[in-house]
MOPAC internal coordinates of N, CA, C and O (Angstrom, degrees):
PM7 1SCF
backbone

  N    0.0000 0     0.00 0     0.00 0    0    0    0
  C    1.4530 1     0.00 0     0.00 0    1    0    0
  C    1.5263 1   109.80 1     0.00 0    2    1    0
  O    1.2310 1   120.34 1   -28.78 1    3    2    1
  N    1.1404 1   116.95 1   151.22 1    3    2    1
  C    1.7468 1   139.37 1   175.54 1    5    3    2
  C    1.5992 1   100.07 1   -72.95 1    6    5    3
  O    1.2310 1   129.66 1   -59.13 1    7    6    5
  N    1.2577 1    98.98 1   120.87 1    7    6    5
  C    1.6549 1   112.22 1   171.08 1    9    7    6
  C    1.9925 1    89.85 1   -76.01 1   10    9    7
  O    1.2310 1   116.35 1   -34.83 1   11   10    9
  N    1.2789 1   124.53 1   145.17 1   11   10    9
  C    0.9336 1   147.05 1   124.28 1   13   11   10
  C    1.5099 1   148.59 1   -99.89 1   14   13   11
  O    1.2310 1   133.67 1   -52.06 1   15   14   13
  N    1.7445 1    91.18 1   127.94 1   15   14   13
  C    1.7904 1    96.77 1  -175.18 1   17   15   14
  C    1.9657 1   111.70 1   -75.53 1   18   17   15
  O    1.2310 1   119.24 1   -45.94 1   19   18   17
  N    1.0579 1   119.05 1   134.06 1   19   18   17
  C    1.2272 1   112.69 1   167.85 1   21   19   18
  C    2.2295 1   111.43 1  -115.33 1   22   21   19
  O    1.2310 1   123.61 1   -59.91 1   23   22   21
  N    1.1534 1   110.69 1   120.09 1   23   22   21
  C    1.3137 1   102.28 1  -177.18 1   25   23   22
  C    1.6035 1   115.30 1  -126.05 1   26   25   23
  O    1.2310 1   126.40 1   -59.49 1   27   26   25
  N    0.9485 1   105.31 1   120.51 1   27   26   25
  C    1.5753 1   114.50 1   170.12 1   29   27   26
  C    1.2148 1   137.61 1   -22.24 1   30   29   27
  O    1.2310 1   106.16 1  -132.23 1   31   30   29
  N    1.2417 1   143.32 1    47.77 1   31   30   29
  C    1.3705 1   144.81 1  -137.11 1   33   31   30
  C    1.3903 1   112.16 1   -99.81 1   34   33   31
  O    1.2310 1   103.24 1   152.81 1   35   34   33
  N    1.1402 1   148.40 1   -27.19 1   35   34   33
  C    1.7587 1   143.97 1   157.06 1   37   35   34
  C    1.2177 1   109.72 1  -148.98 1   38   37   35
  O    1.2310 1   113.04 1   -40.16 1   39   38   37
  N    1.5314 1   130.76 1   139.84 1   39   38   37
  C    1.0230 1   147.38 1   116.87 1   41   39   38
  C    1.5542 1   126.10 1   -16.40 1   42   41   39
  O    1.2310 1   102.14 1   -21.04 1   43   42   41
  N    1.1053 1   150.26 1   158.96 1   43   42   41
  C    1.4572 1   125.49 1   136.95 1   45   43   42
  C    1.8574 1    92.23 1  -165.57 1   46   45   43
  O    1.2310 1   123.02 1   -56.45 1   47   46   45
  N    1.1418 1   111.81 1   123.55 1   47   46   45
  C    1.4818 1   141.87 1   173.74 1   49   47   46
  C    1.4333 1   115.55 1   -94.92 1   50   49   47
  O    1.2310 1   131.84 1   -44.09 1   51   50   49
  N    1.3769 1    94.74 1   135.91 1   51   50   49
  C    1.7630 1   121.23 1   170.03 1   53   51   50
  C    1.3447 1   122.35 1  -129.23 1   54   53   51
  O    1.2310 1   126.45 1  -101.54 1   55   54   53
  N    1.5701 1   105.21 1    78.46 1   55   54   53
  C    1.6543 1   136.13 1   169.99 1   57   55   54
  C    1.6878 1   103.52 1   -30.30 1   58   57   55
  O    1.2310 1   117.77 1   137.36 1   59   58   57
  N    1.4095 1   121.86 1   -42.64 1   59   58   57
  C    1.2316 1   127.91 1  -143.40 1   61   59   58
  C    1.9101 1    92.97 1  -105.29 1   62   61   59
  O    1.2310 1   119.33 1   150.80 1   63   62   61
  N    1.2924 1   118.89 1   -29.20 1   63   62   61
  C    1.1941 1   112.99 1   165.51 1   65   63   62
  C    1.6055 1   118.57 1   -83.40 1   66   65   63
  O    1.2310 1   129.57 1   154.29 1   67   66   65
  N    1.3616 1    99.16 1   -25.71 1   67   66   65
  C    1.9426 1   105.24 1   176.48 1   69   67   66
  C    1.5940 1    92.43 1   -60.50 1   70   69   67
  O    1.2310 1   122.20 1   115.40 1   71   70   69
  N    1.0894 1   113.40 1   -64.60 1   71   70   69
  C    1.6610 1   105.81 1  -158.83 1   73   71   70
  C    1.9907 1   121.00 1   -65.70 1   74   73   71
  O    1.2310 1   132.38 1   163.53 1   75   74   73
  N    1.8183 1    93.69 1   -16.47 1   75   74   73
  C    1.1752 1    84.64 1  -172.05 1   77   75   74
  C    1.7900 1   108.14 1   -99.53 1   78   77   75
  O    1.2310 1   124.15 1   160.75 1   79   78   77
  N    1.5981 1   109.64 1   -19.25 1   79   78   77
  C    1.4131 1   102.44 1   170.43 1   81   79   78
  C    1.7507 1   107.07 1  -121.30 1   82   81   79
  O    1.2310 1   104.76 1   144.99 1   83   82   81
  N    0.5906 1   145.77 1   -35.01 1   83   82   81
  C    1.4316 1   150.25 1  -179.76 1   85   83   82
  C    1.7728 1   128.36 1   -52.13 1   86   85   83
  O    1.2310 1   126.93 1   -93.05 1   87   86   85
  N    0.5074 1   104.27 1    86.95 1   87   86   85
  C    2.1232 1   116.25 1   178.37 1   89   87   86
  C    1.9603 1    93.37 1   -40.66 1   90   89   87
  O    1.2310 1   129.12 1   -51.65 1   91   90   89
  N    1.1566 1   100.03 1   128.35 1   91   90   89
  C    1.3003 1   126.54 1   165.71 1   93   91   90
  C    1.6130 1    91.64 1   -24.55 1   94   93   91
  O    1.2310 1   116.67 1   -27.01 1   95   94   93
  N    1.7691 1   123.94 1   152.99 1   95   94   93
  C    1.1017 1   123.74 1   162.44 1   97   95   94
  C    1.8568 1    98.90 1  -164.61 1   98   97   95
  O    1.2310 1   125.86 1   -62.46 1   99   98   97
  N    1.3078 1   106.35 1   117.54 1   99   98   97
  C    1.5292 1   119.65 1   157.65 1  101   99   98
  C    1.3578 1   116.80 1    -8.96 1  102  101   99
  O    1.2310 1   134.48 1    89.70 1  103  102  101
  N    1.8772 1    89.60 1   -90.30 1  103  102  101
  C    1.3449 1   109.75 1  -166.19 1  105  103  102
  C    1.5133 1    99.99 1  -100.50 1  106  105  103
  O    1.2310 1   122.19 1   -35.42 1  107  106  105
  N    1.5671 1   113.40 1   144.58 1  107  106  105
  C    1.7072 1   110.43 1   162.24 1  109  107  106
  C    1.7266 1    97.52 1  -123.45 1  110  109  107
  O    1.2310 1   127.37 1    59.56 1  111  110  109
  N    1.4820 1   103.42 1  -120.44 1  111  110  109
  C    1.3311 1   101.79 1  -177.52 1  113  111  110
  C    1.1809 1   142.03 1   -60.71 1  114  113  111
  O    1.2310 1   104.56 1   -12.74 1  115  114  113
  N    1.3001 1   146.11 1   167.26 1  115  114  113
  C    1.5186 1   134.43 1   166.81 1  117  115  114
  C    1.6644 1   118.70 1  -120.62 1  118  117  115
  O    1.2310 1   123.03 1  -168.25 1  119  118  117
  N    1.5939 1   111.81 1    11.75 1  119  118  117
  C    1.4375 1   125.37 1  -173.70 1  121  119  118
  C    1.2581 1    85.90 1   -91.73 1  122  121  119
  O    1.2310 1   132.21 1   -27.47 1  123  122  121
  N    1.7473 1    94.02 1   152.53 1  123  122  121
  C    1.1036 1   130.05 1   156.41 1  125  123  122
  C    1.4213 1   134.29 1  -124.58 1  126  125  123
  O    1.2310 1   124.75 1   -44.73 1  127  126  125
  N    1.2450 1   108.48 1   135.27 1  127  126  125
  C    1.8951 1    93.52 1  -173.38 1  129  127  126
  C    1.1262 1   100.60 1   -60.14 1  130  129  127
  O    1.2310 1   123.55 1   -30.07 1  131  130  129
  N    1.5081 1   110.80 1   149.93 1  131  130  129
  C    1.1576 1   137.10 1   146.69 1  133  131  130
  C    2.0374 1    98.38 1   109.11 1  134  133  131
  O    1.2310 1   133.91 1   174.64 1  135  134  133
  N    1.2985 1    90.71 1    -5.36 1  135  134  133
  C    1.5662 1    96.58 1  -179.34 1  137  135  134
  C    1.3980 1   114.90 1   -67.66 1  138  137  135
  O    1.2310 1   116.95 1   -51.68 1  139  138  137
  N    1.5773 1   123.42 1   128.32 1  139  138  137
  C    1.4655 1   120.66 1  -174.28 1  141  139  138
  C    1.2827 1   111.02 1  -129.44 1  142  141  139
  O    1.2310 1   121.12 1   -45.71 1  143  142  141
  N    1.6722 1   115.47 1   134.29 1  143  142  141
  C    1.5022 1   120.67 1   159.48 1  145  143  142
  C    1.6330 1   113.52 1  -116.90 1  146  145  143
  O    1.2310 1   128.93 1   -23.98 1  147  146  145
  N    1.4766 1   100.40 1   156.02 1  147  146  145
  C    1.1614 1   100.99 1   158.28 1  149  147  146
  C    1.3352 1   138.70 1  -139.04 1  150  149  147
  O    1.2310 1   125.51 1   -26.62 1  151  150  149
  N    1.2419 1   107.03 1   153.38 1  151  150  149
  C    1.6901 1   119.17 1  -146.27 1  153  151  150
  C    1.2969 1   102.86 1  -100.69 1  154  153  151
  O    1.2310 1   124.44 1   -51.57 1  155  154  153
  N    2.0564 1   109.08 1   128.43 1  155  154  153
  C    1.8831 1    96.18 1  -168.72 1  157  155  154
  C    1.4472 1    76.96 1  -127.65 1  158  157  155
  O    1.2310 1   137.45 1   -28.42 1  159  158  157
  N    1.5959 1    83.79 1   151.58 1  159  158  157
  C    2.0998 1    98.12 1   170.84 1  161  159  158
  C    1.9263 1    93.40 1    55.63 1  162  161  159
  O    1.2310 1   116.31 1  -102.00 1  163  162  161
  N    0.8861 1   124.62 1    78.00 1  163  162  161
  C    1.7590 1   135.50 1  -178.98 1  165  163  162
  C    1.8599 1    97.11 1    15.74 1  166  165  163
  O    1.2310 1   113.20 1  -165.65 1  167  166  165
  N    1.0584 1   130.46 1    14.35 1  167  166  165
  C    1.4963 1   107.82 1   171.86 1  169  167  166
  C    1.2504 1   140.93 1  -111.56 1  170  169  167
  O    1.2310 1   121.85 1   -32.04 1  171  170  169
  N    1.5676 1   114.06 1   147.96 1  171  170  169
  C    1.4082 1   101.57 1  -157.13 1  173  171  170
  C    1.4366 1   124.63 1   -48.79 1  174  173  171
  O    1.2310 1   123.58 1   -43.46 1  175  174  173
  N    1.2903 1   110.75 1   136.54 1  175  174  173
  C    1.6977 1   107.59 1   164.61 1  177  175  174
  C    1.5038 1   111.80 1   -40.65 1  178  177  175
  O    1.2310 1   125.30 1    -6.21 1  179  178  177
  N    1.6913 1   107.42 1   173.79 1  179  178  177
  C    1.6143 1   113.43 1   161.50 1  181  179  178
  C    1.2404 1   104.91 1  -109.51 1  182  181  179
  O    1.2310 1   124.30 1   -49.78 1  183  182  181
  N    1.1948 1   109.35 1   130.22 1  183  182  181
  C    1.5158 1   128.12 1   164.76 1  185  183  182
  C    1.9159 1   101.00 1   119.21 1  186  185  183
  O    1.2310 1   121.97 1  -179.34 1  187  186  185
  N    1.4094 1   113.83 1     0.66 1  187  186  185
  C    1.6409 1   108.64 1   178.33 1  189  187  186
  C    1.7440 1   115.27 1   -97.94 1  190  189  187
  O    1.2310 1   133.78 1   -41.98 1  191  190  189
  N    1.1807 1    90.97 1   138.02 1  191  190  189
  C    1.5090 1    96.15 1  -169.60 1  193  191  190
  C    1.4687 1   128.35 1   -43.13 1  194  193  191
  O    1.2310 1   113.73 1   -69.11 1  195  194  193
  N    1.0207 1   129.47 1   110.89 1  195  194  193
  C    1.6320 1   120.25 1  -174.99 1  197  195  194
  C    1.4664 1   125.63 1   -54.42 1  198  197  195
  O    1.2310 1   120.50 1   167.68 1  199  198  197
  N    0.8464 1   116.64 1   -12.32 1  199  198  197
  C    1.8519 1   129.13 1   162.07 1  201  199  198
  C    1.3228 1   102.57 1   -95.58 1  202  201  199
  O    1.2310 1   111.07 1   140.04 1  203  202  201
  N    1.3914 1   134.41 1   -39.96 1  203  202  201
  C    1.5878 1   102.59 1   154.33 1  205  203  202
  C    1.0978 1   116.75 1   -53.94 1  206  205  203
  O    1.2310 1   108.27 1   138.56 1  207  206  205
  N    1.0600 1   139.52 1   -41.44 1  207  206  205
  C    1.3874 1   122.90 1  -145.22 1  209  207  206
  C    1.3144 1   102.40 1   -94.23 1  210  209  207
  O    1.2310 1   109.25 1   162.24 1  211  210  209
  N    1.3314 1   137.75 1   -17.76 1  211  210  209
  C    1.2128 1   149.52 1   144.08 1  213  211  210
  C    1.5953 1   120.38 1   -39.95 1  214  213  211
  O    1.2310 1   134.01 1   157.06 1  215  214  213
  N    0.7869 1    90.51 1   -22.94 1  215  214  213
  C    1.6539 1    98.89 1  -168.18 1  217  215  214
  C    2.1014 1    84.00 1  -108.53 1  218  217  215
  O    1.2310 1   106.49 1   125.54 1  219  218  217
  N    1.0997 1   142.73 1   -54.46 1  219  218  217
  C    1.5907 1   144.83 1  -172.23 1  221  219  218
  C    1.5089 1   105.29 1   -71.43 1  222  221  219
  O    1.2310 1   117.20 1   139.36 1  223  222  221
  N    1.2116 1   122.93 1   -40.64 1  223  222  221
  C    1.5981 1   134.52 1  -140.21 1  225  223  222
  C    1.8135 1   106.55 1   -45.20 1  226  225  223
  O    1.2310 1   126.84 1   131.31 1  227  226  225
  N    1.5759 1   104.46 1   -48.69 1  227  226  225
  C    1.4293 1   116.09 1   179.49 1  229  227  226
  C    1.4336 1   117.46 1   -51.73 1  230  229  227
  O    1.2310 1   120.45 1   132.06 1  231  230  229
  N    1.2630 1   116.74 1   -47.94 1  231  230  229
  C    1.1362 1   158.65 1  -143.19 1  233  231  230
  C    1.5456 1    99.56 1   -84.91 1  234  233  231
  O    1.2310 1   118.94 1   115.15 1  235  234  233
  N    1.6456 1   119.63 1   -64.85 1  235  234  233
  C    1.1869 1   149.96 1   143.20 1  237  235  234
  C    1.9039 1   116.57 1   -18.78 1  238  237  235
  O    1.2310 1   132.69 1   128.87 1  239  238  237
  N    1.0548 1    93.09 1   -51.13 1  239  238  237
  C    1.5125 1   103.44 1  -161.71 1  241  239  238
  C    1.5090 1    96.36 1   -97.17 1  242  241  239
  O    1.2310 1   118.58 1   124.48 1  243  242  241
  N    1.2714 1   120.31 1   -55.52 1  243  242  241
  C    1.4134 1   114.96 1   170.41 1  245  243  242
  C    1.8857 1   114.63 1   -36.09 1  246  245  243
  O    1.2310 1   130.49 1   104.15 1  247  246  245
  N    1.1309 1    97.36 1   -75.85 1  247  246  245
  C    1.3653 1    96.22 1   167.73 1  249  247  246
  C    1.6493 1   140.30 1   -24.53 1  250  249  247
  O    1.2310 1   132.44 1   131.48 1  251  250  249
  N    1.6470 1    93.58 1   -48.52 1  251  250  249
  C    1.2812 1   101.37 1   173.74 1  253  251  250
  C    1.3005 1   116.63 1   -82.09 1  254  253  251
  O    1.2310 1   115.98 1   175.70 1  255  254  253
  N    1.1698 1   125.24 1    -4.30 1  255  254  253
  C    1.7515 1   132.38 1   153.44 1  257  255  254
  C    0.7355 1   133.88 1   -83.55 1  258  257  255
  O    1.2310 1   119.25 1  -167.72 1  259  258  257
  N    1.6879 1   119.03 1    12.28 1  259  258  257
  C    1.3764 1   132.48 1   173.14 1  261  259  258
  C    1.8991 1   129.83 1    93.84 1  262  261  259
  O    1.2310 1   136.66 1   169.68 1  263  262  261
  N    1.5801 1    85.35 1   -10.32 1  263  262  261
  C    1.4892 1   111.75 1  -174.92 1  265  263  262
  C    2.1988 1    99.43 1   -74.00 1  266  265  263
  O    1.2310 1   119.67 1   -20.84 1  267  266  265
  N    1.3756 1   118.23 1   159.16 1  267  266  265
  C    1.2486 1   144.19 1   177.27 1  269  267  266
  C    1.0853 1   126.02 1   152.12 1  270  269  267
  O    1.2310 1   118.28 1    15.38 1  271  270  269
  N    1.5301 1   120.89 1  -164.62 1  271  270  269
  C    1.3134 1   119.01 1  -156.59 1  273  271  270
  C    1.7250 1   110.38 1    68.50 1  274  273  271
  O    1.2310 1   119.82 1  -137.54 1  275  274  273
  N    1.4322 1   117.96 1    42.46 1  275  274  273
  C    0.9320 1   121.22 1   162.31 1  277  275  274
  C    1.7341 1   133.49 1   -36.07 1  278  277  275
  O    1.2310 1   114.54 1   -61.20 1  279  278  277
  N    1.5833 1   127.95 1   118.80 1  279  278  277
  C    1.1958 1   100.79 1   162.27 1  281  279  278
  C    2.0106 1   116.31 1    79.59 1  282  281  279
  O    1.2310 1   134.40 1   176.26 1  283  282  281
  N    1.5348 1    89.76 1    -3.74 1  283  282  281
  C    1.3265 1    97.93 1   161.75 1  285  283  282
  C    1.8989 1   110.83 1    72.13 1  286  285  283
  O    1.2310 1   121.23 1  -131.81 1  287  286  285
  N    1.5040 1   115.24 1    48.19 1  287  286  285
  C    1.2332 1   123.42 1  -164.91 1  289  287  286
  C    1.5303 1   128.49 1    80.37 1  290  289  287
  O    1.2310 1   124.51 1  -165.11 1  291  290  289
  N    1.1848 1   108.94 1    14.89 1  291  290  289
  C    1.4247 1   124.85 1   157.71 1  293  291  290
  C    1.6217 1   116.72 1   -41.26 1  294  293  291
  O    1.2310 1   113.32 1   150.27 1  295  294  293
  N    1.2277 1   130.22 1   -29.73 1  295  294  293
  C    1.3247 1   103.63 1  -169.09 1  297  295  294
  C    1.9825 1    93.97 1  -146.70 1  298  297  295
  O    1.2310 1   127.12 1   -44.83 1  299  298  297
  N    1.2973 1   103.91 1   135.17 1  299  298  297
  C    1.4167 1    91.80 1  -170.26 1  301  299  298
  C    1.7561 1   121.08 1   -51.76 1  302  301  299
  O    1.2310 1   120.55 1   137.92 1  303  302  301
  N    1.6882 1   116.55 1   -42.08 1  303  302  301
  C    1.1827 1   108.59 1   161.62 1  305  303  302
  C    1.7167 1   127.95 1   -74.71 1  306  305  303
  O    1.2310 1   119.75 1   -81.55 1  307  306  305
  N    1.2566 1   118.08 1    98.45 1  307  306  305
  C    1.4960 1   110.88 1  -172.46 1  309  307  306
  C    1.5273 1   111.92 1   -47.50 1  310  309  307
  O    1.2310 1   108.19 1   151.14 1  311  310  309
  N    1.1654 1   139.68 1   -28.86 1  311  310  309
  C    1.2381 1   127.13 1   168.83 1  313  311  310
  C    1.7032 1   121.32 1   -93.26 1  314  313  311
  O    1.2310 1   133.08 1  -111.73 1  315  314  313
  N    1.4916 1    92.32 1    68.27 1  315  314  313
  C    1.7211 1   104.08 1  -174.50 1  317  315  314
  C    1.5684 1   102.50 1  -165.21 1  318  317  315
  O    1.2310 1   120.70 1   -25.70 1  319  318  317
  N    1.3976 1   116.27 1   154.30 1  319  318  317
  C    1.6072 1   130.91 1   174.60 1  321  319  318
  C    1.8797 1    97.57 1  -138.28 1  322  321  319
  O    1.2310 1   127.18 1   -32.66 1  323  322  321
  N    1.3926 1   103.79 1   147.34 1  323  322  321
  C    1.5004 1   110.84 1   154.13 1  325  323  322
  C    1.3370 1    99.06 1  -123.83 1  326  325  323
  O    1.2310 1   126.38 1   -49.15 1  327  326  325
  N    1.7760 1   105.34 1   130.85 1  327  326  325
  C    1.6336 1    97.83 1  -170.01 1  329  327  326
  C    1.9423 1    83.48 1  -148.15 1  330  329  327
  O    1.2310 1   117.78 1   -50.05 1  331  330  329
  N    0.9548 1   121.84 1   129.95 1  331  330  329
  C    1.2715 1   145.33 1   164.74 1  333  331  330
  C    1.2772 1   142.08 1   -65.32 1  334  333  331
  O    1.2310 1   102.82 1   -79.27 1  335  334  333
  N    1.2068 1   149.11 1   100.73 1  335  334  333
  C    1.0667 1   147.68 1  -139.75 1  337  335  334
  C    1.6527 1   111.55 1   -68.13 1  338  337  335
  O    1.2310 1   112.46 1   -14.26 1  339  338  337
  N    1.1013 1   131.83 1   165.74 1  339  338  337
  C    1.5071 1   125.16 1  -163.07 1  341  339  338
  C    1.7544 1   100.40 1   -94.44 1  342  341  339
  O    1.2310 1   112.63 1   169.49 1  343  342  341
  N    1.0177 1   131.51 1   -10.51 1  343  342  341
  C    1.8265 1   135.11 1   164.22 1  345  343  342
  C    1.6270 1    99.17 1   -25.91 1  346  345  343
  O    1.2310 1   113.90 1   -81.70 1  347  346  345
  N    1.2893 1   129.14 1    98.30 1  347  346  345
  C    1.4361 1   121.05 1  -178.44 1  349  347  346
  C    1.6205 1   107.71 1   -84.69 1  350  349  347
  O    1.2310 1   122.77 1   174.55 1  351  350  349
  N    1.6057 1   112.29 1    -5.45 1  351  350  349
  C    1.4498 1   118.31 1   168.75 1  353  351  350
  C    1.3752 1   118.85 1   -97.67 1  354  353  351
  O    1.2310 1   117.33 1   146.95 1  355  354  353
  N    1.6038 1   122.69 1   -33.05 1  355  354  353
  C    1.4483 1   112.17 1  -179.01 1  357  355  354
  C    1.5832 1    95.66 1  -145.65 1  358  357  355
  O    1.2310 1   122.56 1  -115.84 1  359  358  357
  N    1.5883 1   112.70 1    64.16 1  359  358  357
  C    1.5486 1   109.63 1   168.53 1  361  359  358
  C    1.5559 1   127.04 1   -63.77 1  362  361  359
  O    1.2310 1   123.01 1   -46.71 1  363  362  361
  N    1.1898 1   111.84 1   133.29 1  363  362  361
  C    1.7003 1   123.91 1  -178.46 1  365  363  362
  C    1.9605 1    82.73 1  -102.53 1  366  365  363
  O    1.2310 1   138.62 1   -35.45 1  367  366  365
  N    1.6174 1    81.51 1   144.55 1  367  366  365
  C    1.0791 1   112.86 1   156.07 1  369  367  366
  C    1.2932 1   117.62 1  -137.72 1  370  369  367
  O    1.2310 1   132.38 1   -35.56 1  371  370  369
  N    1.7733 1    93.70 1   144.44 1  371  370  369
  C    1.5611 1   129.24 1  -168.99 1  373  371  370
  C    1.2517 1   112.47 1  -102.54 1  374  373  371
  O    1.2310 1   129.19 1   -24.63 1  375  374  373
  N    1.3216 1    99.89 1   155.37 1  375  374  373
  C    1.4843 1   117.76 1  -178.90 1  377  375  374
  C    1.8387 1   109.20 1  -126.46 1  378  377  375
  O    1.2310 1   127.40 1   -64.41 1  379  378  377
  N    1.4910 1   103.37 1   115.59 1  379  378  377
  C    1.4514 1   108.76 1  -177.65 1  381  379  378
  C    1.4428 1   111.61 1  -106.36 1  382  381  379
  O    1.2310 1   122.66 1   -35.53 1  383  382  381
  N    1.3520 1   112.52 1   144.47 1  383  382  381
  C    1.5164 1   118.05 1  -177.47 1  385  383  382
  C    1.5948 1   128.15 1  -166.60 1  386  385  383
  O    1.2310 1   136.34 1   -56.99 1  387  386  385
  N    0.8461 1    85.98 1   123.01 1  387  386  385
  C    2.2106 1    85.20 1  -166.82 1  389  387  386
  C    1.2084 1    91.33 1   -76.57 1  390  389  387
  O    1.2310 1   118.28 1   -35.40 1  391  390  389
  N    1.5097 1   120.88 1   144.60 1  391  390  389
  C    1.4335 1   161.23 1  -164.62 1  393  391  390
  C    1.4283 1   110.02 1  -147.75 1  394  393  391
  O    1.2310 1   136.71 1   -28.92 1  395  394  393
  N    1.3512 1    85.25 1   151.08 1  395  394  393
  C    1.9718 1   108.29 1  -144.97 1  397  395  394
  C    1.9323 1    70.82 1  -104.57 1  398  397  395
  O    1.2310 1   110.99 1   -45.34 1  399  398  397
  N    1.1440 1   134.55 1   134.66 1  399  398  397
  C    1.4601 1   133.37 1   162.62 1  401  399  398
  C    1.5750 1   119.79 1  -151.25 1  402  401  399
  O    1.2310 1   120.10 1   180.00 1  403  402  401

């Protein structure tokens, strides 16, 4: 199986949906851009968010089976996805990519 890199590539927040549906919350995320794991035999790294990976996992695993070309030329490298975490207030988006290691 294809080790895949997954790396953290933006943040992006909606102040105006936090305040108008969202209940106060402490803690939210713990990603950081530019933060990278990688995923061997399709399984999640340690330390990656479990709702990311919920939201990557298919995506993830496909990949690491050799499968891409998502979507029929969707992404200029066929062995890659950017797929976003399901946070409908402060979704990160990811960057997936099989690596030769």
């Amino acid at each position: 199986m294809n080790k895949v890199s997954i790396t953290a590539i933006r943040q992006t927040v909606y102040p105006d949906l936090m305040s108008r549906y969202e209940n106060p919350i402490e803690h939210t995320c713990d990603v950081i851009e530019g933060q990278q794991w990688i995923a061997v035999d399709g399984q999640c790294p340690a330390g990656l968010c479990p709702s990311a990976w919920d939201s990557m996992k298919s995506f993830v695993q496909a990949l690491a089976a050799g499968q891409g070309n998502f979507y029929d030329g969707w992404m200029k490298n066929p062995m890659s996805a950017m797929i976003s975490c399901n946070d409908g207030f402060r979704p990160f988006s990811f960057y997936l990519e099989v690596i030769d290691d």
